[in-house]
C-alpha positions as CSV (number, residue, x, y, z in Angstrom):
1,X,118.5,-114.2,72.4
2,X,115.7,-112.2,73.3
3,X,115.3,-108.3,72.2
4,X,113.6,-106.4,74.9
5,X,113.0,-102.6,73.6
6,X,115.2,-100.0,76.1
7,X,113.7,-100.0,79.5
8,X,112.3,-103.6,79.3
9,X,113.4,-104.8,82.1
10,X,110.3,-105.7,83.8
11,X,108.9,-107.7,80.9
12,X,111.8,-110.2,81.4
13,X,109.6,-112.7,82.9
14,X,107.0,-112.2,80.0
15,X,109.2,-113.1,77.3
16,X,111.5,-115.4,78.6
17,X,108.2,-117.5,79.8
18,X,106.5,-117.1,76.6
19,X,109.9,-118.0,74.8
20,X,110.5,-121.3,77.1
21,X,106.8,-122.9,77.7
22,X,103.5,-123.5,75.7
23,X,101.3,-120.2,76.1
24,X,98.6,-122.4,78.2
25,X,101.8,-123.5,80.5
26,X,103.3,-119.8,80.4
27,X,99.9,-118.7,81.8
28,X,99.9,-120.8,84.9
29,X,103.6,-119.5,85.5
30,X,102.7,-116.1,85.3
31,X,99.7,-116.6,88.0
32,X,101.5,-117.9,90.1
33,X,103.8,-115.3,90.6
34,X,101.3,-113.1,90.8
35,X,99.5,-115.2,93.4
36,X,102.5,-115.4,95.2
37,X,102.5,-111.1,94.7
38,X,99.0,-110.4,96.0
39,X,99.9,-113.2,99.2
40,X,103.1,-111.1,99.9
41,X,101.2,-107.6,99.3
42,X,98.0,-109.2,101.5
43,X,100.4,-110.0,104.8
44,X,102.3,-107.0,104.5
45,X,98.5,-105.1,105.0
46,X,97.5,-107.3,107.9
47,X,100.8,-106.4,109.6
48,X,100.5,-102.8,108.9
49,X,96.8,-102.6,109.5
50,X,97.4,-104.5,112.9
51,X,100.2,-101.9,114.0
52,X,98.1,-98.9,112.8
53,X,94.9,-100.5,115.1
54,X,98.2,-101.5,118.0
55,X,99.2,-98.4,118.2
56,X,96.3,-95.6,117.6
57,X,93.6,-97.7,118.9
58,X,94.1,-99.4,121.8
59,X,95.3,-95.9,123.7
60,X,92.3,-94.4,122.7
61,X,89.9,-97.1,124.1
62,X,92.1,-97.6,127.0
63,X,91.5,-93.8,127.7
64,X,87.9,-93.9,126.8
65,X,87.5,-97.1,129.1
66,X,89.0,-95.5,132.1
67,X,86.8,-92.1,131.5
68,X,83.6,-93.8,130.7
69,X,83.3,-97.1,132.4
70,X,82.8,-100.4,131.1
71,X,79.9,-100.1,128.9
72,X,80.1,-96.2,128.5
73,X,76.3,-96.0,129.4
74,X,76.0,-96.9,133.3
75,X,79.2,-95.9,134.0
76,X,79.7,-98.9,136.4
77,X,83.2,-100.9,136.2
78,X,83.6,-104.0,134.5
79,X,81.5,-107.1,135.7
């Protein structure tokens, strides 16, 4: 049985890893759920980084494309 101190609920994994497999083996178990963390974390800031650019940017350059022209400095439409 393992004794976690009050509030140990997170350090579940720890233990029961270090309890079950060699320390070289617990290791590789423990970075790869924390591999499999930073993936999960690394999507969710393409997706939100994509809306934030959907949604904020594209209005603006839509807005500064019909004001300014193609390339801003002529002034002339799109080729």
């Amino acid at each position: 049985m393992l004794k976690l101190p009050p509030g140990g609920h997170e350090e579940v994994l720890y233990a029961v890893s270090y309890a079950l497999f060699h320390p070289v083996l617990a290791g590789v178990v423990l970075v790869a759920v924390l591999a499999a963390t930073m993936s999960t974390v690394d999507s969710q800031l393409l997706v939100c980084s994509s809306c934030v650019t959907h949604d904020l940017g594209l209005p603006r350059l839509r807005h500064w494309l019909a004001t300014n022209g193609c390339c801003g400095s002529c002034g002339s439409p799109c080729c």
